[in-house]
C-alpha positions in Angstrom: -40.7 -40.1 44.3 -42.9 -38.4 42.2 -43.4 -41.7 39.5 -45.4 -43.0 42.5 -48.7 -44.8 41.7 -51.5 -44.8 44.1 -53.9 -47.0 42.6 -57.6 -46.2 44.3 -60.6 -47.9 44.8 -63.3 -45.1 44.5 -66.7 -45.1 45.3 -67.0 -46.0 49.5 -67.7 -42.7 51.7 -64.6 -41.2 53.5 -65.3 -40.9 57.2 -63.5 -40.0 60.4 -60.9 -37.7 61.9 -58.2 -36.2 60.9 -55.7 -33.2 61.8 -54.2 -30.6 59.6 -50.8 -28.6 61.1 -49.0 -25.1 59.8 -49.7 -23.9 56.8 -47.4 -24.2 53.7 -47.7 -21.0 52.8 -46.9 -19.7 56.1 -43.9 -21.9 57.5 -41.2 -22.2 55.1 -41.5 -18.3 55.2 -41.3 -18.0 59.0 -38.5 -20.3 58.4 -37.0 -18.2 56.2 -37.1 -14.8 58.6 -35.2 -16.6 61.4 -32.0 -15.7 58.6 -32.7 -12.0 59.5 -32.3 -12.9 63.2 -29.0 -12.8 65.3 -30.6 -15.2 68.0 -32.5 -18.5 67.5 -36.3 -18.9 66.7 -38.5 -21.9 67.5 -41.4 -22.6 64.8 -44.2 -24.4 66.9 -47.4 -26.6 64.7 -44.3 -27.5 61.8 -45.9 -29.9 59.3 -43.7 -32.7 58.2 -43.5 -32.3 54.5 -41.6 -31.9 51.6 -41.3 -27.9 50.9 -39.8 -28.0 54.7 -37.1 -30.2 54.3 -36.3 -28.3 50.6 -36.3 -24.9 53.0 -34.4 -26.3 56.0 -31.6 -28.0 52.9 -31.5 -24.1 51.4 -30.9 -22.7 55.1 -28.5 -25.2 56.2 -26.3 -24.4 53.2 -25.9 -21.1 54.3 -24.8 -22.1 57.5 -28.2 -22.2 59.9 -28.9 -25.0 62.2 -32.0 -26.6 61.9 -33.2 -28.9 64.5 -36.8 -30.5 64.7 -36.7 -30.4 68.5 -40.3 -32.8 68.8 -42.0 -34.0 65.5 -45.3 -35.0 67.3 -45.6 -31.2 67.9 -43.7 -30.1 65.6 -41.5 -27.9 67.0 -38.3 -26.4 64.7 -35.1 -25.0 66.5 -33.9 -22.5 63.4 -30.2 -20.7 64.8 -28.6 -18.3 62.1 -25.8 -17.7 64.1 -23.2 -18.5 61.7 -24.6 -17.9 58.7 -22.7 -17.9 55.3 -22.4 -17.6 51.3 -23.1 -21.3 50.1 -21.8 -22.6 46.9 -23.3 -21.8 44.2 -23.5 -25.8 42.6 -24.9 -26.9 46.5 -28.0 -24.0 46.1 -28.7 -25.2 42.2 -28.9 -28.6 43.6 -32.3 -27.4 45.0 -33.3 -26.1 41.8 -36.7 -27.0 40.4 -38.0 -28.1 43.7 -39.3 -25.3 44.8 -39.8 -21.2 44.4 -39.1 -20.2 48.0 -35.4 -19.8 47.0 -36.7 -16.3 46.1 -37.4 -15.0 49.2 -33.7 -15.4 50.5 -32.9 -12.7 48.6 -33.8 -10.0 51.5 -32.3 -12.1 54.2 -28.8 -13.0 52.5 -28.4 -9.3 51.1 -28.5 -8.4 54.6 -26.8 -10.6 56.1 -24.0 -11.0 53.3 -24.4 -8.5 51.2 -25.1 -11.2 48.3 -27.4 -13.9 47.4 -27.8 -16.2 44.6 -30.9 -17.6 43.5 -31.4 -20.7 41.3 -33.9 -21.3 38.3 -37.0 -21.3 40.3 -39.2 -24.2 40.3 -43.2 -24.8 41.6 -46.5 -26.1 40.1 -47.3 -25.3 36.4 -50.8 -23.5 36.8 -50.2 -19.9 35.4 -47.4 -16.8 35.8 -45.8 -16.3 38.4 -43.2 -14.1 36.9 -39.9 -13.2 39.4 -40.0 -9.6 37.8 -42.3 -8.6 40.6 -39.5 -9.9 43.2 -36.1 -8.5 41.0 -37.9 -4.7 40.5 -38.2 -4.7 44.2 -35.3 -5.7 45.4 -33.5 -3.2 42.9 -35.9 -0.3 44.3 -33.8 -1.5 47.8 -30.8 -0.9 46.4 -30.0 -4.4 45.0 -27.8 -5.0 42.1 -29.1 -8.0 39.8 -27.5 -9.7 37.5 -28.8 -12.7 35.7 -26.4 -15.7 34.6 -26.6 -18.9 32.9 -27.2 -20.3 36.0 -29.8 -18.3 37.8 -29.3 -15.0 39.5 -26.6 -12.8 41.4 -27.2 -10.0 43.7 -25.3 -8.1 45.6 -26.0 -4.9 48.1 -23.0 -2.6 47.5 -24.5 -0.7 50.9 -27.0 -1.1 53.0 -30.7 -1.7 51.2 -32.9 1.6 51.4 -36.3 2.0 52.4 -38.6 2.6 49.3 -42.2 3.2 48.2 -43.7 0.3 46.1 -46.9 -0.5 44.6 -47.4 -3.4 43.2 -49.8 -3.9 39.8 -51.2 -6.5 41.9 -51.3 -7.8 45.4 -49.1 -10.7 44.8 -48.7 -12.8 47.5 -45.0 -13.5 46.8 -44.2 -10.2 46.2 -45.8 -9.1 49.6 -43.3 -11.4 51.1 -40.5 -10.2 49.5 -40.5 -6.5 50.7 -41.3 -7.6 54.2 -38.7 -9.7 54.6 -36.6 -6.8 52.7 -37.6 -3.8 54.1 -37.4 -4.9 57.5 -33.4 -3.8 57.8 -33.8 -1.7 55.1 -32.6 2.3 56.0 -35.4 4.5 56.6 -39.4 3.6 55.9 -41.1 1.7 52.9 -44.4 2.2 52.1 -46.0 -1.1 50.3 -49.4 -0.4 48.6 -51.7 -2.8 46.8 -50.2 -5.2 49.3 -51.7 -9.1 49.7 -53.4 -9.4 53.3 -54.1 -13.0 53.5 -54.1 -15.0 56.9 -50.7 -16.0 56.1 -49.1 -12.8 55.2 -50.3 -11.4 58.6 -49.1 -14.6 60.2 -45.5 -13.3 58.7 -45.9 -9.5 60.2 -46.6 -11.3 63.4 -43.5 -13.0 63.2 -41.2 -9.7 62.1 -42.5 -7.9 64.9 -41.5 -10.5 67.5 -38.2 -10.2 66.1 -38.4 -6.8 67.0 -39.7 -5.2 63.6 -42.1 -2.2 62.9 -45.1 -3.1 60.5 -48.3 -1.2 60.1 -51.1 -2.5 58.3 -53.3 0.5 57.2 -56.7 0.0 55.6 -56.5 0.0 51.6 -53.8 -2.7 51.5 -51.3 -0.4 52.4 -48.2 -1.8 54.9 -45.2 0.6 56.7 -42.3 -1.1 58.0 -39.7 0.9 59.6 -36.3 -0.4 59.2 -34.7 -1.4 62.4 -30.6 -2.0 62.4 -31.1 -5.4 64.3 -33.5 -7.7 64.6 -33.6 -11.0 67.2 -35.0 -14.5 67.6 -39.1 -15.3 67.5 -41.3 -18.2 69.1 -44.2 -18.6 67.0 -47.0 -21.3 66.5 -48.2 -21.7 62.8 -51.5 -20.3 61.8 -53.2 -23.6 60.4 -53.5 -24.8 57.0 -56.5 -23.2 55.7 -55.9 -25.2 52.0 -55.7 -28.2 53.7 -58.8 -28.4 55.6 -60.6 -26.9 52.7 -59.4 -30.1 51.0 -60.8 -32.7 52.8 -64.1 -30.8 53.4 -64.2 -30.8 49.6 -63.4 -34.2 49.9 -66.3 -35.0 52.3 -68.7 -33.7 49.5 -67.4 -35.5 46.6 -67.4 -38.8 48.5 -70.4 -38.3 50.2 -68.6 -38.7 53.4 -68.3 -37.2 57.0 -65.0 -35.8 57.9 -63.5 -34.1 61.2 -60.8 -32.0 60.2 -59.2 -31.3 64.0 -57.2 -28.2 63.9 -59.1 -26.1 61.3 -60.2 -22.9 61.8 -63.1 -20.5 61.5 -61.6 -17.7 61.3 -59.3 -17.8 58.4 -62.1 -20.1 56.7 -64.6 -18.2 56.2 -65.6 -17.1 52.8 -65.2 -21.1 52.1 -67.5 -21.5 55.4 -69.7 -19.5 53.7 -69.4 -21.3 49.9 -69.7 -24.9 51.7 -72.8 -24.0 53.3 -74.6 -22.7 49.7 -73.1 -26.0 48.4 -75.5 -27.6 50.7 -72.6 -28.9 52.6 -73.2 -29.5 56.6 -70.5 -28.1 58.7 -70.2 -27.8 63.1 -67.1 -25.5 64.5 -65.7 -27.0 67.4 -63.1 -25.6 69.6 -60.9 -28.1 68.5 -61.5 -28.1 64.7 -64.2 -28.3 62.3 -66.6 -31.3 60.9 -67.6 -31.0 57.3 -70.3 -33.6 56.1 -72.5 -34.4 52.7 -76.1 -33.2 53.4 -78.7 -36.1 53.1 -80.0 -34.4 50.0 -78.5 -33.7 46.7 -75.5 -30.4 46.4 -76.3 -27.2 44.9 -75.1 -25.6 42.0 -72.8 -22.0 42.6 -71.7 -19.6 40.7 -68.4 -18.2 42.1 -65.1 -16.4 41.5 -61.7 -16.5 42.9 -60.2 -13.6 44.2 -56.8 -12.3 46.5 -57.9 -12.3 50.4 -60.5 -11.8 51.6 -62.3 -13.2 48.2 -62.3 -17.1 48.0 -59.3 -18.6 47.6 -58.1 -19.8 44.2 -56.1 -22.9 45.8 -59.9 -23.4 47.4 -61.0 -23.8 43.7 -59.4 -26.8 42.5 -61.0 -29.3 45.2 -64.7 -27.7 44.8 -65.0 -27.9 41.3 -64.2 -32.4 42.0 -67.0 -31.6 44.7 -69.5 -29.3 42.2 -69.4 -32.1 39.4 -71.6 -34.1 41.9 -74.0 -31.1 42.3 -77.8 -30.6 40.8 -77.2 -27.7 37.3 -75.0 -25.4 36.0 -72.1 -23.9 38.4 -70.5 -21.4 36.8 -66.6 -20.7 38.1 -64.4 -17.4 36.8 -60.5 -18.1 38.3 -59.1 -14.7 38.3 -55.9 -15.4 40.4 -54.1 -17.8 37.8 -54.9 -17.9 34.0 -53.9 -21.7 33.5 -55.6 -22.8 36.8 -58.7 -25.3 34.6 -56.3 -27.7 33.3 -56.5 -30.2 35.8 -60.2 -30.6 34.6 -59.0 -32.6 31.4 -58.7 -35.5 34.1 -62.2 -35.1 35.4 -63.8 -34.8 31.9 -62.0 -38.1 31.4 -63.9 -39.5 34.5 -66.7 -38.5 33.1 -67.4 -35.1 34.8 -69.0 -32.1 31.9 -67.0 -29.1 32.5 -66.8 -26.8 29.8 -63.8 -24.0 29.9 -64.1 -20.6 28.5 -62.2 -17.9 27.5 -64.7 -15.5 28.3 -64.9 -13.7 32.1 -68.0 -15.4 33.9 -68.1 -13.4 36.7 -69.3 -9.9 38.0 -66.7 -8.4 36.7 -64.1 -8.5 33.9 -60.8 -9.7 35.2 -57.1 -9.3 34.1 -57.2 -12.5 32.0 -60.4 -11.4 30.1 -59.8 -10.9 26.1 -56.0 -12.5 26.9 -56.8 -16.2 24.9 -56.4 -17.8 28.5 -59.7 -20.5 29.7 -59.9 -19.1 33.0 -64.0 -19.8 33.3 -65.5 -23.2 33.9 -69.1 -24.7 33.4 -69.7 -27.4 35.6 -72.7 -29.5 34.9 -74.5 -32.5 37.3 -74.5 -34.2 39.2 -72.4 -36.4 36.6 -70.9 -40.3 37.6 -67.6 -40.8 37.7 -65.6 -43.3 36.8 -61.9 -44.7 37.5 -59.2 -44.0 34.8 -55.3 -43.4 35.0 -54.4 -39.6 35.8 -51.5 -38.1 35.9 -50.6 -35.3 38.9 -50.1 -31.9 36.8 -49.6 -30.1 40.3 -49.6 -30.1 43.9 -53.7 -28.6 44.2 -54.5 -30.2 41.0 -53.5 -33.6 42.1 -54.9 -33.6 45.4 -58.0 -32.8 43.6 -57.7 -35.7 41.3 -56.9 -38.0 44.3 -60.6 -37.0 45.7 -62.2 -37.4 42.0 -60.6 -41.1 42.3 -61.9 -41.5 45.9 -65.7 -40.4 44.8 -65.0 -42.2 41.2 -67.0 -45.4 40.7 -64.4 -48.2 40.0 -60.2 -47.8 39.9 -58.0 -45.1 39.0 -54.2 -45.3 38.3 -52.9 -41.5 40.0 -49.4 -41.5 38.6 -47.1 -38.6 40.3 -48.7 -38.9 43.8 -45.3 -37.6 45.1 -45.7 -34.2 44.4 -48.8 -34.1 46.9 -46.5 -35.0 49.6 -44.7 -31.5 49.0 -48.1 -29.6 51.0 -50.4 -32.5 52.2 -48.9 -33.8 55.6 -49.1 -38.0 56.1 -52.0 -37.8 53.6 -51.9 -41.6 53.4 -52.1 -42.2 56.8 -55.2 -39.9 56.8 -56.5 -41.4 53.8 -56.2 -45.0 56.1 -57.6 -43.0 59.4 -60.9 -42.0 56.8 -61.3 -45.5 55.7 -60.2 -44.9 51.6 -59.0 -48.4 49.7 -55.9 -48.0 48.0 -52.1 -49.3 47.2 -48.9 -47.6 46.6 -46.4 -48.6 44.3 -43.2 -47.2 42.3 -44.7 -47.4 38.1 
């Protein structure tokens, strides 16, 4: 699947509608809380892609039912009932395909008393070490022990509530002493906790399941252990990377593009960025519209940063969009140290981005002085032009499928597969905003 070839004719406006569902970073979570139930959940606004079928595999080898109920709504039917140890050759079948397998760990130790956790998988773009995820789950209680094959755990008694505080607020990590501490004896304080739209989207979740999560002010969360938890009914937050996407998209093509379920409110600080841009954008109660302004773009400077800061998987698209803008934008990523190396593909097209090593930003970040090219210098607006790219990772390759789409001429996008992990039907959108293209096994 992932040897795909979509082979783009660049160069002609994208404009229309199209509609974005849950977000990936929200659903295969919820998807993984309805293992802490003892009654079924329902997971309304379900998008039909690739990390949920790898999530609904992992749970159905552990003995949950998964049922999509009505794919045009997507509506999942998740019942944990009878749920048991799988084998360990079925779970390192999954292996490579994802990194949610890490955030069973919570679930099955309760459940089971044991888990066990595959060499993890996931897009190439910087750390994201699991030693966040193991020292918490030993602060609960958890015994780890790592094998040739991945790792063991087991919860000789119940998991104990702790206090954590993580170096940083690392989303992944946030997830995994929720989805923890929620059975966990006694209360756990988090601090330096991640508080993005999705994480909140999670507490909302635990709490329908009868969980008790405070959010105080300083990124500090409580949960109070509970000895039981029940079923949820929950519709997906939308996907917020998504939308950003095609508006992005709308700007490097010069096109108009209604994204219909997008969202203000977990949009904002990229509202705010697509408007300096020069980018025209109209909320509607349905969605929003993002278009090119009849002028030329502006130049930005700008920095990623944890919620509520711009979003570094907001980054990849804009800087495809920026290349087409008037001067010098200036971009410090300060979420993943190895996020710039999709631009080697743009530069090939053409763009002139120059990375640096240095921290181009307001202030030095934990990658300054480390030998990592986390700053970028965009110049424009520069032409592009078609040439064969290669997908390096699921962000990264969307954003080299819009850099082909804006590109004068053809481009070869080998590895188009992996964008089907987080980009629902993004052909048939791709047809609904009038792109030219063909899709072929290389």
């Amino acid at each position: 699947m992932n040897d795909d070839v979509l082979t783009v004719h660049g160069g002609t406006p994208l404009h229309g509608s199209i509609e974005v569902r849950g977000a990936k970073n929200f659903v295969s979570k919820a998807m993984v809380a309805a293992l802490l139930g003892e009654e079924p959940s329902r997971l309304l606004n379900v998008p039909q892609i690739r990390d949920v079928a790898v999530v609904t595999g992992l749970l159905e080898l552990h003995g949950v039912t998964v049922c999509l109920e009505d794919p045009a709504v997507g509506e999942l039917h998740l019942d944990p009932s009878n749920v048991e140890r799988a084998a360990v050759a079925d779970i390192d079948a999954h292996a490579g395909s994802s990194r949610i397998p890490i955030l069973f760990c919570g679930p099955l130790l309760h459940r089971l008393g044991q888990a066990f956790i595959p060499d993890l998988g996931g897009c190439m773009i910087g750390g994201r070490p699991i030693n966040y995820h193991l020292e918490v789950l030993r602060q609960f209680g958890a015994a780890v022990e790592k094998k040739p094959q991945g790792i063991s755990l087991t919860a000789p008694q119940r998991l104990q509530g702790t206090k954590i505080e993580l170096p940083y607020p690392s989303v992944g990590s946030t997830e995994q002493v929720l989805l923890t501490a929620v059975r966990a004896e006694g209360v756990t304080e988090l601090r330096n906790a991640a508080t993005e739209p999705e994480i909140m989207d999670l507490i909302a979740v635990l709490q329908k399941m009868g969980a008790i999560i405070s959010v105080d002010t300083d990124r500090v969360i409580r949960i109070e252990g509970v000895d039981r938890l029940g079923g949820f009914v929950h519709r997906s937050l939308p996907d917020r990377i998504e939308a950003a996407s095609w508006a992005c998209a709308a700007l490097a093509t010069k096109g108009d593009i209604t994204v219909k379920g997008a969202r203000q409110l977990e949009m904002m600080t990229f509202l705010n960025v697509f408007r300096k841009v020069g980018g025209v954008l109209d909320v509607r109660d349905d969605g929003i519209r993002f278009s090119h302004p009849t002028g030329s773009l502006n130049s930005i400077a700008l920095e990623t940063d944890v919620h509520p800061g711009f979003m570094t998987d907001w980054q990849q698209p804009l800087v495809v969009a920026l290349t087409q803008a008037s001067g010098l934008s200036i971009v410090h990523e300060t979420v993943y140290e190895n996020r710039f190396g999709f631009t080697r593909a743009l530069r090939e097209m053409g763009a002139q981005i120059q990375l640096y090593r240095e921290c181009l930003g307001r202030l030095p970040c934990r990658f300054g002085h480390r030998n990592f090219r986390h700053s970028a210098v965009i110049s424009g607006p520069t032409k592009l032009h078609g040439a064969d790219i290669t997908v390096p990772d699921l962000r990264g390759g969307f954003s080299h499928l819009i850099a082909a789409l804006a590109a004068e001429g053809t481009s070869h996008v080998r590895g188009i597969g992996l964008i089907d992990r987080g980009y629902e039907h993004f052909q048939q959108k791709l047809d609904a905003l009038g792109a030219q293209y063909e899709r072929s096994d290389s």
